[in-house]
C-alpha positions in Angstrom: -99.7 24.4 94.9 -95.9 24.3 95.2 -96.5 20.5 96.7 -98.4 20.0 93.7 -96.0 20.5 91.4 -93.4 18.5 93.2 -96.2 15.8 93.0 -96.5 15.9 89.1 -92.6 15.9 88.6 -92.4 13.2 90.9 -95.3 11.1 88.9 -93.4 11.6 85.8 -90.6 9.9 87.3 -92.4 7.0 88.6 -94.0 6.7 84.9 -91.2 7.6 83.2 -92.4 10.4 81.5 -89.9 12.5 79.6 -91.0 15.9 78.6 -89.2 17.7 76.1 -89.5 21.5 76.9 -89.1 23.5 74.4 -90.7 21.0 71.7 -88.9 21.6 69.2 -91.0 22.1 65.6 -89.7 21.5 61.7 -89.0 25.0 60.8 -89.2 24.2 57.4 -92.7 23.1 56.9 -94.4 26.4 57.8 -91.3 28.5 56.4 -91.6 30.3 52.3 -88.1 31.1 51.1 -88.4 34.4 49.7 -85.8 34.3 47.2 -85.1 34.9 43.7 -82.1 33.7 41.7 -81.2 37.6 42.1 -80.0 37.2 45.8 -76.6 36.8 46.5 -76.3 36.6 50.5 -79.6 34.6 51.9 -79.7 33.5 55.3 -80.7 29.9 57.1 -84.4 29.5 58.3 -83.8 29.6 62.4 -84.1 32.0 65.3 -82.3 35.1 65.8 -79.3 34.2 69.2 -80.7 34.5 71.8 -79.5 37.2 74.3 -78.4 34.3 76.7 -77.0 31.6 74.7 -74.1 29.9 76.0 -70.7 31.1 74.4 -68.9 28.4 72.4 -66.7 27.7 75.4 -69.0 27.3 77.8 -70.5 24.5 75.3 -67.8 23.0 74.9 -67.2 22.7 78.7 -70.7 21.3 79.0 -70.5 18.5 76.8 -67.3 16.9 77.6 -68.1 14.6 79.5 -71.0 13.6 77.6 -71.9 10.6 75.4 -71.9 11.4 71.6 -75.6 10.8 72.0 -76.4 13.3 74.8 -73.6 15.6 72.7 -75.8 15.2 69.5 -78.9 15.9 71.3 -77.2 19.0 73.0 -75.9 20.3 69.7 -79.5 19.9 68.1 -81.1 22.1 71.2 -78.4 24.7 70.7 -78.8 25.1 66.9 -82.6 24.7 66.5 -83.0 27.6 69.4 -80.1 29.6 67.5 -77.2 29.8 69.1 -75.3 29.9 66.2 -72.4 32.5 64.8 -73.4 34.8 61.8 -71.3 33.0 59.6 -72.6 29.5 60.3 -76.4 30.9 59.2 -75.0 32.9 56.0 -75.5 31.5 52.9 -73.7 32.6 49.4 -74.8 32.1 45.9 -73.1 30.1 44.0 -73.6 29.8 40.0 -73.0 27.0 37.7 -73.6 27.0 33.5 -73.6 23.8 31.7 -74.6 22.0 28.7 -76.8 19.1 29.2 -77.7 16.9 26.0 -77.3 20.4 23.7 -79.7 22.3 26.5 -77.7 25.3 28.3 -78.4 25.0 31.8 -78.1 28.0 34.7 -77.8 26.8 38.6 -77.5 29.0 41.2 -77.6 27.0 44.4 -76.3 28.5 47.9 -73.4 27.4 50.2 -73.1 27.7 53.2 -70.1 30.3 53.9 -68.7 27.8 56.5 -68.7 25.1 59.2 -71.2 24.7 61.3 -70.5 26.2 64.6 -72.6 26.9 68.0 -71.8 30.1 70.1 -71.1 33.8 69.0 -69.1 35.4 66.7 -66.4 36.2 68.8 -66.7 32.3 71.3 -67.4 30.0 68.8 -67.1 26.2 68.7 -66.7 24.0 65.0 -68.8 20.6 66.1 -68.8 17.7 64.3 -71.3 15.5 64.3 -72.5 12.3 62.7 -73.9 12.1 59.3 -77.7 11.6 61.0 -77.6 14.2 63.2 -76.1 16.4 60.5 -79.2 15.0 58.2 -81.9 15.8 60.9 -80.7 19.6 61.3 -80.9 19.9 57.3 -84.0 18.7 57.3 -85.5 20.6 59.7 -84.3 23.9 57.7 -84.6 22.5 54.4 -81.3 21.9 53.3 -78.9 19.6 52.3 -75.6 18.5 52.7 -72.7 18.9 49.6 -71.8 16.0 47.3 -67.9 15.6 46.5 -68.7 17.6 42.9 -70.1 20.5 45.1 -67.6 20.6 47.5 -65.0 21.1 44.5 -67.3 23.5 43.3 -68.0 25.1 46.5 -63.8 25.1 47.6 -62.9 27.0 43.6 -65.2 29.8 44.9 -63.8 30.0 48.2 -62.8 33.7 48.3 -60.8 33.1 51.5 -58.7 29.3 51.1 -57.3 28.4 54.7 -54.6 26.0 55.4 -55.8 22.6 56.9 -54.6 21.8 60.1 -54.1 18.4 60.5 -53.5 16.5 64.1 -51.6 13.5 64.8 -53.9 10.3 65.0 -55.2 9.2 68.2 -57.3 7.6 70.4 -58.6 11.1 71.3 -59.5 12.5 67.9 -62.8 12.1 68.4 -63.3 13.9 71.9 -64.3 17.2 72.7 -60.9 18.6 74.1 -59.4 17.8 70.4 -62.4 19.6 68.9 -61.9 22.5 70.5 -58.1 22.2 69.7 -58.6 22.3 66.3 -61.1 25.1 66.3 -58.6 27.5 68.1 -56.2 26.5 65.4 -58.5 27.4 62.5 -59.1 31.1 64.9 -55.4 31.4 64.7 -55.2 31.2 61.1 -57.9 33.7 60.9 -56.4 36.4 63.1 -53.1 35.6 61.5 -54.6 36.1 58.2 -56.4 39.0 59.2 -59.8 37.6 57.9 -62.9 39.7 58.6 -65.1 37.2 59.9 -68.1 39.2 58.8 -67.5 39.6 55.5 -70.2 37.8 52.6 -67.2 35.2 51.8 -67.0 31.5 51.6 -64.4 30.1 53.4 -62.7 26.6 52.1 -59.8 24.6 54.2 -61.5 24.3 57.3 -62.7 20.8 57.4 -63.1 17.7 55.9 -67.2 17.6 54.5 -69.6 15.2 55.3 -71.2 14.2 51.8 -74.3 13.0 49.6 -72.9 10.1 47.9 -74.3 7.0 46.8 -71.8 5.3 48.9 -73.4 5.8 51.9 -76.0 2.5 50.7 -73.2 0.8 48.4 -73.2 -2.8 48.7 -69.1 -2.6 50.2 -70.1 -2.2 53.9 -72.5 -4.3 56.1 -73.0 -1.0 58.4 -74.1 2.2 58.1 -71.8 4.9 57.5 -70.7 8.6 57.2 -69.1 9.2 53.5 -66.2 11.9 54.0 -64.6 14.2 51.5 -62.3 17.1 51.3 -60.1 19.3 53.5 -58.3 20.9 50.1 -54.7 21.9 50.0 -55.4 23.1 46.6 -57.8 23.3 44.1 -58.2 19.4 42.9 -55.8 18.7 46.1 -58.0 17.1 48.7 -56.2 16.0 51.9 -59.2 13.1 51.9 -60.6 11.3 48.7 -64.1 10.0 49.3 -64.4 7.6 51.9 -67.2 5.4 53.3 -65.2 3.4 55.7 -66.5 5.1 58.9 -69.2 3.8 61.0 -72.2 6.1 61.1 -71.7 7.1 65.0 -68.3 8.1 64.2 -67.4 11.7 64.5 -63.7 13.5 64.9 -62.4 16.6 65.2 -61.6 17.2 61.4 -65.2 17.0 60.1 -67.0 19.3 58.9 -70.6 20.2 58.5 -71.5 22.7 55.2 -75.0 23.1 55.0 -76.7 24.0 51.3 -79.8 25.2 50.7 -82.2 22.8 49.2 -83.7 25.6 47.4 -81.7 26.4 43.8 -82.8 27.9 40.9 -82.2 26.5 37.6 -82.5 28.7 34.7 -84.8 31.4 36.5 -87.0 28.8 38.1 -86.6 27.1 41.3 -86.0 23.5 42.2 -84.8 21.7 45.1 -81.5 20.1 45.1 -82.4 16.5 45.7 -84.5 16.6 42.5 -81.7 17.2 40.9 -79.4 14.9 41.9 -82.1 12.2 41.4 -83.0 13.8 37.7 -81.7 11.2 34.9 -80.2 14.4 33.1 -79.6 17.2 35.6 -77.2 15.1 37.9 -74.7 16.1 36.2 -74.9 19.8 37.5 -74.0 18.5 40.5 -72.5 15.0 41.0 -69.6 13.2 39.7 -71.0 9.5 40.4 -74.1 9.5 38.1 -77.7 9.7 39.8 -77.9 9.7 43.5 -81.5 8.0 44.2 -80.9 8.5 47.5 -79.4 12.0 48.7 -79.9 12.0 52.5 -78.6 9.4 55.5 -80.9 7.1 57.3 -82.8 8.6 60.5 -80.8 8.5 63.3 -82.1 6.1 65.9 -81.8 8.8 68.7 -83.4 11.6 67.2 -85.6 9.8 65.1 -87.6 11.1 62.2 -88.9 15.0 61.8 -92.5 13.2 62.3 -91.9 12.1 66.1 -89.3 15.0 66.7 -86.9 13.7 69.9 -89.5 11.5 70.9 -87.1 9.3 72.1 -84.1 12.1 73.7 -83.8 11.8 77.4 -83.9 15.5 77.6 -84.9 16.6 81.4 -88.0 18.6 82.2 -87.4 22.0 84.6 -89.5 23.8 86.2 -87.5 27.5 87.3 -89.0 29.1 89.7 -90.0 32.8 89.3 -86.9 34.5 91.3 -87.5 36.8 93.6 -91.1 35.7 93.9 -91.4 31.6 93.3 -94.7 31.3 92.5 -95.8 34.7 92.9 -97.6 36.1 91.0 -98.8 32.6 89.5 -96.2 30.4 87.9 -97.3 28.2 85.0 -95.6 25.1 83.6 -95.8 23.8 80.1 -94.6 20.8 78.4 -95.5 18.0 76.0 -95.4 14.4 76.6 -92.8 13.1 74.3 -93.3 8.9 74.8 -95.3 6.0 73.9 -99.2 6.7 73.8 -99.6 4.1 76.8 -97.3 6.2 79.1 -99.5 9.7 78.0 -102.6 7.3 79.1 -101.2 6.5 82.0 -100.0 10.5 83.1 -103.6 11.5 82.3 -105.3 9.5 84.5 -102.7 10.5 87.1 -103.6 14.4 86.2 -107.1 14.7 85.1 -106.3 17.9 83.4 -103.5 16.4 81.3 -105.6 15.5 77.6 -104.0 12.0 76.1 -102.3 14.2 73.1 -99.7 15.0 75.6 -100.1 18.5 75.6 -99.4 19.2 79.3 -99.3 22.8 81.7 -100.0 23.2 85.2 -100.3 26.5 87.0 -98.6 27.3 90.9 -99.0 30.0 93.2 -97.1 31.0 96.9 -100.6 30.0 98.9 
């Protein structure tokens, strides 16, 4: 049986097979937000740490040497399983009143209380990532990303307002090492501070944002791109004025990735956050450029759309043997077939016990 398995590792190979182990699903779509307009703290829809995720350091060791498409693809995996701080995953209320056309409006949408991070509360790792990527992770937990108006917003209610911390320009901005440089800066601010990292507060001055704007599909560029914002010295004081000059693969150390819940409530009753910002009235709640008809990026081209989840990630299959025992008692292997329909054709009538839906496991024993 152990020669068996060898066989079928060694057929996906030759067929170039990739599996994608664990298949990763849209938490979103089978997920009911239990809120009511009454909840001040809420928390984002994904898994509790697990007990042996990787620290923030040992990530950031892991992925230096990677393309920023492997990186994305290793930062999706981390996130998605939860291997994220408690304060990446917290999520504050924040309330807006305005009058709209002589109608009194109430919002209460909720911010993320910082940067996305990967690793624990004590190791952690601020990673930016490209505007898709960043798109594909909101999605998958319904959320959104900020637009400039609610990163003004968001930065006035900051309870705790760092200082930003700027580097030099260089070639290396946008590598790992300089990541991680400039999250041990922001650490330092916080110890020096003496800021209680588990406390219910948003935190403003970390990062620049990544934003919805309607720049990302202006007519001024011939490429896609990431629209920037932020990185406040003071209130109205933004180190970086909203920018759309970027390429969409481009990615350094100073930005930043707030997620918002898509979920609001307006006036008692909820509403999701891209209705409004494409509402011929209730855009002003939330933008400063007028409607935004489209408030998300494009799919990225590597991790392609929530429908066909990684289908097109080189992630690695493993099979890990059962220590002590390998394959004793019985050692089962799962997976699912994450390429063309041709190629699943083509596995199952290597494996008769494969079906064509890609849906793969084979079992192993010590005889």
């Amino acid at each position: 049986m152990i020669k068996l398995a060898k066989t079928i590792i060694l057929i996906l190979i030759s067929t170039n097979v990739i599996f994608c182990q664990p298949e990763y699903t849209n938490l979103a779509s089978n997920y009911k937000q239990n809120w009511t307009p009454n909840d001040l703290i809420v928390y984002l829809n994904i898994p509790e740490r697990p007990v042996n995720a990787i620290e923030g350091s040992e990530f950031v060791n892991r992925v230096t040497d990677l393309s920023i498409i492997d990186r994305e693809r290793a930062v999706v995996s981390e996130i998605l399983s939860g291997n994220m701080p408690s304060f990446s995953r917290k999520l504050k209320a924040v309330k807006i009143n305005k009058t709209i056309n002589g109608n009194s409006y109430e919002l209460i949408f909720y911010s993320g209380c910082d940067y996305m991070a990967i690793g624990s509360d004590q190791d952690y790792f601020y990673i930016p990532m490209t505007p898709s990527t960043a798109q594909y992770l909101a999605d998958s937990i319904n959320c959104t990303l900020p637009t400039k108006k609610m990163v003004d917003i968001i930065y006035s209610r900051a309870e705790f307002k760092l200082r930003p911390q700027p580097i030099p320009p260089s070639d290396t901005m946008i590598t790992v090492p300089v990541f991680w440089q400039h999250t041990d800066s922001i650490k330092q601010q916080f110890t020096q501070l003496g800021f209680d990292r588990s406390a219910d507060s948003i935190v403003g001055g970390t990062k620049k944002d990544i934003i919805i704007s309607n720049k990302i599909y202006s007519s001024d560029r011939n490429y896609q791109r990431v629209v920037i914002y932020g990185w406040h010295l003071s209130e109205n004081n933004p180190i970086q004025p909203v920018y759309n000059g970027h390429i969409a693969m481009y990615a350094d150390y100073s930005h930043g990735v707030r997620l918002i819940s898509n979920l609001a409530f307006l006036n008692g009753d909820s509403i999701q956050i891209d209705d409004i910002l494409m509402d011929s009235s209730l855009w002003l709640l939330l933008s400063s450029e007028g409607v935004i008809n489209k408030p998300h990026y494009p799919a990225s081209n590597f991790l392609t759309s929530l429908e066909s989840r990684l289908e097109n990630s080189q992630i690695d299959y493993k099979l890990y043997q059962n220590y002590p025992n390998p394959f004793n008692p019985t050692t089962t292997s799962a997976g699912k077939i994450r390429t063309s329909k041709q190629d699943r054709k083509k596995f199952h009538k290597r494996i008769n016990d494969c079906p064509e839906n890609g849906d793969f496991s084979q079992k192993a024993d010590g005889d």
